[in-house]
Structure formats: structure tokens, C-alpha cells
N, C-alpha and C positions, 0 to 999 in steps of 0.2 A: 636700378642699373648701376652697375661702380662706376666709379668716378674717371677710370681708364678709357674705358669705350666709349663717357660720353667725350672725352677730347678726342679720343679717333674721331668719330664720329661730328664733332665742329671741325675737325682740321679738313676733313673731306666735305663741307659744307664750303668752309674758309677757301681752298684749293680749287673749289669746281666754281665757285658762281662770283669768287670777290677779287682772288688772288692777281686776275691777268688786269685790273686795272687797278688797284690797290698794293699788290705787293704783298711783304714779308708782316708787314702790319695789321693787316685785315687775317691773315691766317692767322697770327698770334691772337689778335680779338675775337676769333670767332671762336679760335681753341678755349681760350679764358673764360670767352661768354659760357661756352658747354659745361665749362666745370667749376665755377663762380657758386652756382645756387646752393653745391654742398660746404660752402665756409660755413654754416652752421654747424657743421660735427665740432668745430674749435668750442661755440657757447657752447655745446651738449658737454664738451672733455670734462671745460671746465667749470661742470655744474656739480655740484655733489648730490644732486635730485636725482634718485634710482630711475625717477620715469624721463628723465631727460630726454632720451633718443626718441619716448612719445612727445614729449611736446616740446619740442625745439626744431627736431629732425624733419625737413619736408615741410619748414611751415613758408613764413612771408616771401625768404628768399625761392620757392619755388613754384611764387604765387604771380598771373597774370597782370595782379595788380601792383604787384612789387616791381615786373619786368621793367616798365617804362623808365623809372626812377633808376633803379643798377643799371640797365643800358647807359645813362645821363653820365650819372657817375663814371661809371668805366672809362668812358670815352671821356670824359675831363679829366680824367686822373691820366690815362693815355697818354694824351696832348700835351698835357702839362709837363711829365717825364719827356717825351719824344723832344720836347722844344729845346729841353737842356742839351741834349744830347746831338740837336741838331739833325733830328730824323724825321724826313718828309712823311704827314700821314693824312689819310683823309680828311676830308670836314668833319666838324663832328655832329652834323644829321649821318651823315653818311656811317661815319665809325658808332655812332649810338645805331643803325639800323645793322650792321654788322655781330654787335655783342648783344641784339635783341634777337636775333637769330640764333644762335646759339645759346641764351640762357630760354629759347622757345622749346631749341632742340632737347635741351635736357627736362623742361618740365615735360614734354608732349611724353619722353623715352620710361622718363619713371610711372607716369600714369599707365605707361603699358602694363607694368609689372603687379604682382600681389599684393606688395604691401605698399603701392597707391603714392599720394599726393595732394595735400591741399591746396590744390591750383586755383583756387578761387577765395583763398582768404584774404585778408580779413572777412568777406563777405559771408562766406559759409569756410569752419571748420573740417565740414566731410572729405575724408578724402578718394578721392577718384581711383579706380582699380579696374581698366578693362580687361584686365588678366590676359594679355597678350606674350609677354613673356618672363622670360625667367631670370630672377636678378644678377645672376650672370650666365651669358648664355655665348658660347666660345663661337656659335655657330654666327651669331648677327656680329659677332667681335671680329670674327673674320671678314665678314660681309662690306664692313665699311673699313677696313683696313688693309685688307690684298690688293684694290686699285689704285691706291695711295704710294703702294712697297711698288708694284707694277709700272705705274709713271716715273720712281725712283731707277728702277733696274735701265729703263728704255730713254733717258736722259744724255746718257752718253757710251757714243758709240764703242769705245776704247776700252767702257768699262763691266758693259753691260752682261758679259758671262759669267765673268768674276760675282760680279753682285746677285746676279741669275743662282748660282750654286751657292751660295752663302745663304742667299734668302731660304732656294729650297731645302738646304739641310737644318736651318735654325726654324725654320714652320713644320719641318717632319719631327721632330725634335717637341714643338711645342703640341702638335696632334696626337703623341707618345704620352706628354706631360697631361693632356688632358683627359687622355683614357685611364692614365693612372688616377688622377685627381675625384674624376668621376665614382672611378671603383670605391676610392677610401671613402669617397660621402652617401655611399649607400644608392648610386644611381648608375651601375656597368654597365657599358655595351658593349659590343663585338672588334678585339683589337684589329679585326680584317678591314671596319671601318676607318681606324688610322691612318690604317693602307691605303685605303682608297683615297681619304683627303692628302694623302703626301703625293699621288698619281695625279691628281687633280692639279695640287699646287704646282707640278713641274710641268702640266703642259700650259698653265697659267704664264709659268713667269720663261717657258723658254719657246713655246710655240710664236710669240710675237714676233721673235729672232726673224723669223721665218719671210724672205726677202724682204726683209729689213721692214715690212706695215710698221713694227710697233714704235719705230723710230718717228716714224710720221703723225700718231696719236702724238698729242698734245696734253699736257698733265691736267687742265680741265675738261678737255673731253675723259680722260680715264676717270677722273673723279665725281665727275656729271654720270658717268655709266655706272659708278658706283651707287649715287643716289638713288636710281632708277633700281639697281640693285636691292637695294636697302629697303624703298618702297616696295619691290614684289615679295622680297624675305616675309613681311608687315603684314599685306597682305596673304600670303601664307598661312604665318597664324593666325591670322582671323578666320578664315576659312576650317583652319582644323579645329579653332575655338569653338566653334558654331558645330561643328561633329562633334566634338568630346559634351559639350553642354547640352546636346541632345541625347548622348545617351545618359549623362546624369537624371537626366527630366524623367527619364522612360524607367529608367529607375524607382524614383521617388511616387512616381504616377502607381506604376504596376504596386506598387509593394504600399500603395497610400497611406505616404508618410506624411503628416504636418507639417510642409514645408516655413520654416521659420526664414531661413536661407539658404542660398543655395550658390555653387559656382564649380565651375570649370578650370582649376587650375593648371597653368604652364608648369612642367619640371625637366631637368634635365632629363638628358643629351642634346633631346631635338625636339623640333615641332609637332612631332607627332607621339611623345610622351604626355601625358597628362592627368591630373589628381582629380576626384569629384569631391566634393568636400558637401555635406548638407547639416545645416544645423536645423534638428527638431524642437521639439517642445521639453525633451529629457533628457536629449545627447546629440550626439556626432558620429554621423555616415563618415566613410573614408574609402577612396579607392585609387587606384591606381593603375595606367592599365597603357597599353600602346594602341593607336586606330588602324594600325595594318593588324590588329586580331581582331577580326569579326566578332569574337565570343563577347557577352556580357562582362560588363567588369564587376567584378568581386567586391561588396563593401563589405569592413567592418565596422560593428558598432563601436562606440564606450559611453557609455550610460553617465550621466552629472550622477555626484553621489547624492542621498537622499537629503532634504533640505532638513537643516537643524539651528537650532538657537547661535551658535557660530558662524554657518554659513550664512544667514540672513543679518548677523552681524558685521562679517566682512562685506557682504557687496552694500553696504553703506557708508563704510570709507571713502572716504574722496580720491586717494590712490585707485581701488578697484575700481571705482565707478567711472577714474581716468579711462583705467585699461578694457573695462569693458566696451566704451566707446571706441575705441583703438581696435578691439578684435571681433572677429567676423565669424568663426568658429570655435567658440569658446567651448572647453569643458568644465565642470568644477570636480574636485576632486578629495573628500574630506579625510581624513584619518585619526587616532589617536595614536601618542608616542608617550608614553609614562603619563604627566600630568601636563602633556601641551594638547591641546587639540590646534591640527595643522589642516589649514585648506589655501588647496592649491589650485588656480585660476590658467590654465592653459590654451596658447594659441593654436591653432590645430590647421590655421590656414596652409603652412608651408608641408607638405602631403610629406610624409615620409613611416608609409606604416611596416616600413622594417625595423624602424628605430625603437631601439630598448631603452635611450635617454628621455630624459622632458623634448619637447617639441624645442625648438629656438625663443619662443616668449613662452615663458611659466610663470607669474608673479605669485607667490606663498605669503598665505599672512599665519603668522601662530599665534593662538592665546594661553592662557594658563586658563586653570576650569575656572576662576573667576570670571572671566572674559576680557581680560586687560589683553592688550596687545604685547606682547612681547619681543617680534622680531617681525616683518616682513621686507619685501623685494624682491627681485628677483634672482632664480632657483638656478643654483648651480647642479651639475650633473653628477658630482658624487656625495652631495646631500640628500640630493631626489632619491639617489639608488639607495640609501640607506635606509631611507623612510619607507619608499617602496616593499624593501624586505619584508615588511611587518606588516603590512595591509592585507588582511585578508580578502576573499572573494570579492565580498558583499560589499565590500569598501571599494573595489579599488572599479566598478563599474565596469567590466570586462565581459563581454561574451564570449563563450566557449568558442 
């Protein structure tokens, strides 16, 4: 989940349940708690380790066992600032129970998504992936953020049209920004649907008006309705999870494939988009498909290229054998380029089988024919296209 919606997402936590006896301070802590866990991208920056974002990103700080101790801290560092300044703030069981809420929020929110979380390390390394959604996902962004903007508009009486038209032209504006954005990543949908969320938005933020009810909502009742929100969006995906990974099953079943692994992945737009991903014994399933089309979804294969003195020499590096633990639908992929022999390690979890680039994780190791190592890490996109060039059929494991 980014680092945005999980602050949305504590500031509407902070707002509904801390805010009316706590104050400005409990929303700030609860916002900070939500977005605390990602201060690891700072050690990832400044690591010059290619596998950094694997093993830094999602580790201690987004670990249950971490929480108690960051809560601790937080809330002493809090106190101890607030005291200079002269700003009244909770106890600090109270403020540590505040910023443990929100550092819960964010580990619970990233475990939803595919590329997971070690929420249980030190104990166990593995990371957790109910594949509930998708690492940005504009629809639950909205979800925990309209009743937040909503308690804002209906605040004050004097002001409340004004800010009504501002909000709905800057959210029809952003549901424009997001059908466009969609488009460019290889995931369209219907600009009529824009439509419909800018219709939506305006009887949201101007139907309240309506003899004056929304004046009487209270900003944690709007943001408590939001929760409740949030939870049904959750439960949502769960429900279409448990559809799309049933027909992945019926797949693998009918067509009896060697299930090595297997999942149901979330992808953009909505909750009812979603990837089947199955790693075999030889390769990788892929599909993609909507659950309002009844039809079968469509896989396709890509075959691991055949095992050779090379590639059994790269998955014995300590690097690949990092990234193999790291990925969930690997492919391998070998080739020859003059006198390198190049094999490329590809993540295949993030579904997007329009794409003509590497997947977003590709790690390439190249050797010279002696089998030294020469160069690896991870494959940028106009290195892969060029190598691609040159790969014949048989190499490059493709089914017609």
C-alpha cells in the first residue's frame, strides 16, 4: 500500500475513535503511527545493496514485534517535543496505544497486498500476502478519504458550498487523473466510469446540505462511518478473492497442472479485476480476466528456459537464492549474447500480460563462457529489449 493512503487511512482512524478526547495530537500520532513503518526506504536509499528494497523493505519496522517498542518510542519522542512547546498531550500508555494503532493499520493494510510483509519477524522471515489488494488502489484511497473531506465541507455553515464545489471539481479532476493513469499502466477502463464516480462524489459532498442533517453529523461519526466503510470495501475483496481463486483452481484442476503454487491476484481498477498466477514444475500460468465475464479466463504459458551449467550456477548465488525466496512466480530465462551467457530471474507475481517489458522484479546474472560472473542485478527495460532481440524461440520459452 503507499505510503499516502496509509496516512489517510490513520488520520481516519486518529479522527473517529481518539480525536474527541485527545485532540490534534492523537490525529497526528495516529497519522505518523500509519506511516512510521515505511522509514526503512531511507536504509534501503542508502544501501548500495541491489537487493536492498528485498531485504530492508517490510522488514522489523513492519513487524508485530517491532510494534510495541515504535509505539514506546513514538510516544516518548511525542511528549518529550510537545513539553517544549507547551502542548497538552496524552499519557503516554494512551499516546503509545494510539501510534500502535496505526503502525497495526499499516502492517494489517500491506499484508493485504501481493507483495506481502514480514509481520512476524524476527520470528519468521516469510512474508504474508492475502492478496486482497492492489498496491495502489484509488478505489479503497477514496474509501477512507471522502468521509474525512465530508466532515471538512459540513464543519462550517458559512462555508460549506464553497468547499462542497472545490472538493467536487478537484475529486472529478482526480477520477480523470486516474482513468488516465490506469490507461498508461496497461490497466483501462470505461471513461463513463469517471462519470459516474464525479456523480457520486457530488451527491456525497452536496446531498448533506440537504436541511442541514450533515451539519449535525459530527467528524467522528463521519469518520466511524468511514471505518465501517473501509471494512465492507475489505470484505469485498475478499469475497471476489475467494471467486477469482476458484476459478484459477478449476483451471489448474481441468488442465492438471503440477501445482507448485498458485494465487489469485488483485489488479487495477477494481475489485473485480484480477490476475491467476500458477507456478508449475517448468513455468508460469498467467491470466487475467474480470468476474462480471462469466467466460473462462485465458492463461498464458512461458516455459523456464532449459536447465544448463549456467543456470544451475546462478541459482547458487546468494543474491538469487535472496530473490528466489523473495518471489512467488518466478520464471528463469537464459540466452546467449556474443560470449555472455545471460540468465534472467523474473517475478511474474505483479499479472500484467500485455506487457512487452521485464515484469517490475527481473534480477539478470551474466557470465563470460568461463562461468565468472560478470555483471548482475537488477534489469532495466531497455537492456532486457535488447537482449530480447536476439533470443530465438526456443530460448526465450513462449508459447505460440
Amino acid at each position: 500500500m503507499d505510503p499516502i493512503t496509509h496516512g489517510i487511512a490513520g488520520a481516519l482512524l486518529g479522527k473517529g475513535y481518539f480525536a474527541k478526547r485527545e485532540g490534534r495530537v492523537a490525529i497526528f500520532a495516529a497519522t505518523l503511527g500509519a506511516v512510521f513503518p515505511d522509514v526503512d526506504v531511507f536504509r534501503e536509499a542508502l544501501s548500495r545493496d541491489p537487493l536492498a528494497i528485498i531485504k530492508y523493505h517490510r522488514g522489523i519496522t513492519h513487524s508485530f514485534f517491532g510494534l510495541p517498542f515504535f509505539g514506546i518510542f513514538l510516544a516518548w519522542l511525542t511528549r518529550s517535543i510537545a513539553r517544549r512547546f507547551k502542548i497538552e498531550t496524552p499519557s503516554l500508555a494512551f499516546l503509545t496505544l494510539i501510534y500502535g494503532v496505526g503502525i497495526a493499520s499499516h502492517i494489517i493494510l500491506d499484508g493485504m497486498t501481493s507483495f506481502g510483509t514480514r509481520m512476524w519477524t524476527p520470528l519468521s522471515q516469510q512474508r504474508v500476502s492475502w492478496d486482497l489488494l492492489f498496491i495502489i488502489d484509488f478505489s479503497f484511497t477514496s474509501v477512507v478519504l471522502l468521509p474525512q473531506v465530508v466532515a471538512w465541507i459540513y464543519r462550517d455553515r458559512t462555508k460549506n458550498r464553497v468547499r462542497a464545489m472545490m472538493m467536487w471539481a478537484l475529486f472529478s479532476l482526480g477520477a480523470l487523473g486516474a482513468w488516465w493513469i490506469a490507461g498508461a499502466a496497461g490497466f483501462p477502463f470505461h471513461l463513463w466510469i469517471a462519470g459516474l464516480a464525479s456523480a457520486l462524489m457530488a451527491a456525497l459532498f452536496f446531498l448533506p446540505a440537504r436541511n442541514a442533517w450533515g451539519f449535525r453529523v459530527t467528524r467522528a461519526s463521519w469518520c466511524q462511518a468511514g471505518t465501517y466503510a473501509m471494512v465492507a470495501y475489505l470484505l469485498a475483496c475478499g469475497a471476489a478473492h475467494h471467486a477469482a481463486m476458484s476459478r484459477v483452481k478449476e483451471f489448474a484442476a481441468t488442465n492438471h497442472i503440477a501445482v507448485d503454487r498458485i494465487a489469485a491476484l488483485p489488479l487495477p481498477p477494481s475489485f473485480l479485476d484480477w490476475g491467476g498466477a500458477i507456478r508449475s514444475t517448468d513455468g508460469v500460468y498467467q491470466a487475467r480476466f474480470d468476474l462480471r465475464n462469466p467466460a473462462p479466463p485465458v492463461f498464458h504459458f512461458t516455459a523456464d528456459s532449459p536447465s544448463d551449467p549456467f543456470v544451475t550456477r546462478a541459482l547458487q548465488l546468494p543474491e538469487v537464492q535472496l530473490f528466489w525466496q523473495f518471489s512467488r512466480f518466478p520464471v528463469i530465462r537464459a540466452s546467449i549474447d556474443a560470449n555472455e551467457h545471460i540468465i534472467d530471474f523474473g517475478e511474474n507475481r505483479f499479472v500484467n500480460t500485455r506487457r512487452k517489458e521485464p515484469q517490475p522484479f527481473t534480477y539478470r546474472v551474466v557470465f563470460d563462457n568461463a562461468g565468472n560472473v560478470v555483471e548482475e542485478g537488477w534489469q532495466s527495460d531497455g537492456m532486457f529489449l535488447r537482449h530480447m532481440q536476439k533470443l530465438s524461440p526456443q530460448h526465450t520459452g513462449e508459447t505460440p
